[in-house]
C-alpha positions in Angstrom: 0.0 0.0 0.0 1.5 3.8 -1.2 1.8 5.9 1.8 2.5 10.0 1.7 6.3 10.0 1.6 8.6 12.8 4.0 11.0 15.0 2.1 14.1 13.6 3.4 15.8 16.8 4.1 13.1 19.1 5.5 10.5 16.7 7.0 7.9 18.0 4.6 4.8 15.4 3.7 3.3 15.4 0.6 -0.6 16.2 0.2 -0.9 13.6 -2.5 1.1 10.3 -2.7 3.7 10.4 -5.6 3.8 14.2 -5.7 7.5 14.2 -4.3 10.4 13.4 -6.6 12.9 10.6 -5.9 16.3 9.9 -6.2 17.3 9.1 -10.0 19.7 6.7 -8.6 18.3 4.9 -5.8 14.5 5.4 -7.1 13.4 5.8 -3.1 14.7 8.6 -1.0 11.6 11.3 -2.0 12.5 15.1 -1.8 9.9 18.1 -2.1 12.4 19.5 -4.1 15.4 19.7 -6.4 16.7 22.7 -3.4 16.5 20.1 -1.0 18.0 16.9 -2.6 21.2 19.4 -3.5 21.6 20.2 0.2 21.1 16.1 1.0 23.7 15.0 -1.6 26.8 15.1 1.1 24.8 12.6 3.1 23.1 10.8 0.7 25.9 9.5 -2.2 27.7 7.7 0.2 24.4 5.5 1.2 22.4 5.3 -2.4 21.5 2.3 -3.0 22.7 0.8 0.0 19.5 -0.8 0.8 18.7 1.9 3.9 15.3 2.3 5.8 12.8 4.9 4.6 9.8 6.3 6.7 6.3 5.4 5.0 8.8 3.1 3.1 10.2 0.5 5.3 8.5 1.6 8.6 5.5 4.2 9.7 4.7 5.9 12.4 1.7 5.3 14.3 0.3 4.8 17.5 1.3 1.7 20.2 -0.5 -0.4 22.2 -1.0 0.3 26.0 -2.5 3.4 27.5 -0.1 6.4 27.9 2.7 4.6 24.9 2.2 7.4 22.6 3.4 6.8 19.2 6.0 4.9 17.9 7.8 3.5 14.8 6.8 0.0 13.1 8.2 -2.2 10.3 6.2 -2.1 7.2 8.9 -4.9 6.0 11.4 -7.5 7.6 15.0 -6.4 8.6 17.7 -8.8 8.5 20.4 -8.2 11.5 22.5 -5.5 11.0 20.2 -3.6 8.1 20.7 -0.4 8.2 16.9 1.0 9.5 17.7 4.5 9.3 20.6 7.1 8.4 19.9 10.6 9.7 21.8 13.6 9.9 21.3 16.3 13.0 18.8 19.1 12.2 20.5 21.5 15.6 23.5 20.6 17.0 24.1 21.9 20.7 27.4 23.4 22.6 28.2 23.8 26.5 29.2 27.3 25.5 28.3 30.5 27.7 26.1 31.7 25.1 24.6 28.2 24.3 20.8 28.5 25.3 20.7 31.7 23.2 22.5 30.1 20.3 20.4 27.1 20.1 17.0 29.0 20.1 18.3 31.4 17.2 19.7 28.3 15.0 15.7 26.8 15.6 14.3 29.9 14.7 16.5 29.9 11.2 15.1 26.0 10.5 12.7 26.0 7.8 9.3 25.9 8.6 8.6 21.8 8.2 11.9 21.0 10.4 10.2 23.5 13.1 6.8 21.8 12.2 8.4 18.6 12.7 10.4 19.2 16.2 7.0 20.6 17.8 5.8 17.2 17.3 7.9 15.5 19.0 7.3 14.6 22.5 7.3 16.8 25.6 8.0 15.5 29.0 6.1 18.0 31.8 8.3 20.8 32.8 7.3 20.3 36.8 8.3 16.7 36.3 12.3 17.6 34.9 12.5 19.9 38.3 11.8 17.7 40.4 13.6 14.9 39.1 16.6 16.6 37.6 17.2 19.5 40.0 17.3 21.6 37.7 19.1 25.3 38.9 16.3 26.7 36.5 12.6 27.5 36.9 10.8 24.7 34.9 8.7 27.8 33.7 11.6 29.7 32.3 11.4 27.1 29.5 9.8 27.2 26.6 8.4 23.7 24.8 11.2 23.6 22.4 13.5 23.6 24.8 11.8 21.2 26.9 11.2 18.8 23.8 15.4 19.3 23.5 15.7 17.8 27.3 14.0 14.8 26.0 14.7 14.1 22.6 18.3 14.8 22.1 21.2 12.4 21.9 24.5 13.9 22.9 24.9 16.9 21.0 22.2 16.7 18.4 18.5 16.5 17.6 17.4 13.9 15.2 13.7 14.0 14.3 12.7 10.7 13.4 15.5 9.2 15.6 13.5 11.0 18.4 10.6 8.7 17.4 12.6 5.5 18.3 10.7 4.1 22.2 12.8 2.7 24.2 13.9 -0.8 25.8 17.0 -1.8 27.2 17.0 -5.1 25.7 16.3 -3.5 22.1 16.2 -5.0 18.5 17.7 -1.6 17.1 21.1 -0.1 17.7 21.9 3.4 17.6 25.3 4.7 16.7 26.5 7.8 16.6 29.4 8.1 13.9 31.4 11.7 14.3 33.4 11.4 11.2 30.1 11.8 9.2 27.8 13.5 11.9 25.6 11.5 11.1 23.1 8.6 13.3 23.2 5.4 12.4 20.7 2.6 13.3 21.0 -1.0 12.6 18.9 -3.8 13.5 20.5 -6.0 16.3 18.2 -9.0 15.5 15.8 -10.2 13.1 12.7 -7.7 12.8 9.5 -9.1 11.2 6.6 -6.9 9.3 4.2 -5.2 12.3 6.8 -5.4 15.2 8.0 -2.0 16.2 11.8 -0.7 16.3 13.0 0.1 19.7 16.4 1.3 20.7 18.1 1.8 23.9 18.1 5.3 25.5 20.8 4.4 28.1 24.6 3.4 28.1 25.0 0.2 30.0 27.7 1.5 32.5 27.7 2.2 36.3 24.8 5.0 36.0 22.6 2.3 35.8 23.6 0.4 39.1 23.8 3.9 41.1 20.3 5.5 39.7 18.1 2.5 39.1 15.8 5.5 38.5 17.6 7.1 35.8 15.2 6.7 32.6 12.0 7.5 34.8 14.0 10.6 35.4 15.0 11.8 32.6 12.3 10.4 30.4 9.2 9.9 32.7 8.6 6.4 32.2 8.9 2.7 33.8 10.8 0.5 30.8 9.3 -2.8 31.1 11.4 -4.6 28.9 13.1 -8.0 30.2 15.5 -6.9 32.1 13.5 -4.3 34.3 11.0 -7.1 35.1 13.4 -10.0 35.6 16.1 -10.0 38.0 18.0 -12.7 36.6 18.8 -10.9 33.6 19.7 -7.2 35.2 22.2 -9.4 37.5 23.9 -10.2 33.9 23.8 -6.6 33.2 25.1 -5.6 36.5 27.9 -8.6 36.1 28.5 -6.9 32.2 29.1 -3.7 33.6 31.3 -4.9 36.6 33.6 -6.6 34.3 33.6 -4.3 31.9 35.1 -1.8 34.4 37.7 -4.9 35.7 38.6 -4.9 32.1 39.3 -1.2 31.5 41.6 -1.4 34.4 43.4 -4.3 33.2 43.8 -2.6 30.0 45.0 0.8 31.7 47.7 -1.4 33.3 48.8 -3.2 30.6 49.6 0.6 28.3 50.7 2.6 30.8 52.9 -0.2 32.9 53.2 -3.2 30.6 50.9 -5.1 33.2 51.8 -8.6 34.3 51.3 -12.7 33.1 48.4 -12.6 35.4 46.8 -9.2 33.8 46.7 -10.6 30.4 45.0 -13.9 31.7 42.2 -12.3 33.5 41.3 -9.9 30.9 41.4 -12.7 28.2 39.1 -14.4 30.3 37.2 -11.0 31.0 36.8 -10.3 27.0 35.1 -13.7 26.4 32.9 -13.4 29.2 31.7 -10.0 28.1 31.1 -11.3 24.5 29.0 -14.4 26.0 27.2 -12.8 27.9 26.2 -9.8 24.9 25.4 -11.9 22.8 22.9 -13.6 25.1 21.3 -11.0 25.8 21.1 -9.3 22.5 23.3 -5.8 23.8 24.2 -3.4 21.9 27.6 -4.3 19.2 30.1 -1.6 20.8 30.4 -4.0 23.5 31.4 -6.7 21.7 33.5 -4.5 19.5 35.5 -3.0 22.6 35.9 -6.2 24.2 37.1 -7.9 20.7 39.5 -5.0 20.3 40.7 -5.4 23.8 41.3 -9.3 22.8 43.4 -8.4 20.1 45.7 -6.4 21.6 46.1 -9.1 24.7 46.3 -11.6 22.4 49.3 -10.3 20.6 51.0 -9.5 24.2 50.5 -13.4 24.6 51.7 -13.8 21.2 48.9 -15.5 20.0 48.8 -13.6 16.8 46.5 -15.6 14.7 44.2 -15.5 17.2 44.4 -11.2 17.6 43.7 -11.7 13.9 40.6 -13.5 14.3 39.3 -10.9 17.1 40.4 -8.0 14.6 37.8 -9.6 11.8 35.2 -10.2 14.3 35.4 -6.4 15.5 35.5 -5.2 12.0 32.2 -7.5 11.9 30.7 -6.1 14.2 31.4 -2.6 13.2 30.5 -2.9 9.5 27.1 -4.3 10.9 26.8 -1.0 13.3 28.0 1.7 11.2 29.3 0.1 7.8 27.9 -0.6 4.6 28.3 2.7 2.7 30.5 3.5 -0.2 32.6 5.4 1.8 34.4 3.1 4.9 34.3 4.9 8.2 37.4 5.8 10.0 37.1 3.5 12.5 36.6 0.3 10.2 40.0 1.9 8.8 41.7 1.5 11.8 40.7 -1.4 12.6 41.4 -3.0 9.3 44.8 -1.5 9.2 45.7 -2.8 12.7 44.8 -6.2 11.1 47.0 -6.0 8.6 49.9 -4.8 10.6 49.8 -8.1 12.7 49.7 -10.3 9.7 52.9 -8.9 7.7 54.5 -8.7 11.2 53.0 -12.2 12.9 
């Protein structure tokens, strides 16, 4: 069934389906106009054709189930894991600067009319609600709806608007990363999606702020997550054990480049990297994890001169990356560095 498509530069609909033009390439990004696909081209010719998400295309929004849910986004199609569901650049980006409250409501006021259209929809947590939770040093009434849709909808220094419409689970089927080298966000799919269910991502990092504020996401976000591992203790002990070795192992991995480290430090954080990859790939987290601890492997394995093995970890983090972030014509640093490190060890194994 033909949907009304979104411009994919200024969030404009169409009034009638098939007024837009599309892509001559690709035949499926839609622009309002020839304007907008000239300011989109940066972004868009490195991911033509590269079998990316579209709203109205490969998903919708619409409204979810349960009172109080709001809306959300749904597959109108199945994702494979580690399909790219959606490549989206920043419409604000946000600095700490003394001058930066002023600054970001002047660069909103300069958006064209269907971004500003499109960032008063999004949602708007109660201002009373970020006081009291938050502690904020600000009356909640000295802020206006914008910037109280910011407080909620950002992630870390940028505004995304259909990113924004993403709901949230810890244990999610949809992994956001945030790639600096192209400013751009990318979501993958971190399982198998089929047609109806919706895409989710996770709003939190899983580090030690979620063992000190159980409460964070009610906080910030003024909701209970009821996903599996807020409703069953037996896997938030997993998470809690993830996070406690993950910290073991940054330790271990401090040691090891600033003072060489010991026999007994390369053991235990060999041991630390498999039990973080088991245990992330059992409970369906997010690829960084498994990346980092991958990477980590690596460079213990060649300490222990076990240099075909640093090879294999080198491939499976360049894996795992190209399933996050890769898949475009143009490689990401990162993949790059990783794929250079791997080379290195073979000429010099």
């Amino acid at each position: 069934m033909s949907r009304l498509r979104y411009c994919t530069y200024c969030y404009k609909k169409e009034d009638i389906i098939n007024e837009f033009q599309h892509c001559s390439i690709c035949r499926v990004t839609a622009y309002c106009s020839r304007n907008c696909q000239k300011l989109n081209w940066n972004q868009h010719k490195n991911w033509c054709c590269c079998n990316v998400g579209n709203l109205n295309v490969d998903y919708e929004i619409r409204d979810c189930e349960g009172e109080g849910k709001g809306k959300g986004l749904f597959a109108l199609r199945s994702f494979q894991k580690g399909d790219k569901v959606l490549i989206e650049r920043p419409v604000l980006k946000f600095d700490d600067g003394f001058n930066a409250r002023e600054n970001t409501i002047d660069d909103y006021e300069q958006l064209p009319e269907s971004i500003r259209s499109a960032i008063d929809d999004l949602h708007m947590v109660n201002a009373d609600h970020y006081s009291r939770s938050l502690g904020l040093f600000i009356s909640p009434y000295d802020l206006s709806d914008f910037e109280l849709r910011i407080l909620c909808n950002r992630f870390s220094d940028g505004l995304f608007i259909i990113t924004s419409r993403f709901n949230h689970q810890c244990l999610a089927n949809c992994e956001l990363n945030l790639v600096n080298d192209s400013n751009l966000a990318i979501i993958s799919a971190l399982t198998d999606i089929k047609e109806g269910e919706e895409l989710s991502i996770s709003y939190i990092n899983f580090d030690s702020d979620i063992i000190d504020d159980p409460d964070m996401i009610y906080k910030k976000w003024d909701f209970h997550c009821c996903c599996p591992r807020c409703i069953d203790n037996s896997i938030n002990e997993k998470v809690i054990h993830l996070v406690h070795m993950e910290e073991e192992l940054e330790e271990i991995y401090f040691s090891i480049k600033v003072n060489q480290g010991s026999k007994e430090d390369d053991n235990r954080g060999y041991s630390l990297c498999e039990e973080i990859i088991r245990i992330c790939n059992e409970l369906g987290l997010p690829r960084k994890h498994i990346t980092e601890a991958y990477s980590k492997m690596a460079i213990i394995a060649i300490r222990m001169k076990l240099f075909d093995i640093a090879v294999d970890c080198l491939d499976k983090a360049i894996l795992n990356l190209n399933e996050s972030i890769g898949g475009c014509k143009k490689t990401p640093n990162v993949i790059l560095e990783k794929q250079t490190c791997r080379d290195h060890v073979l000429k010099n194994k």
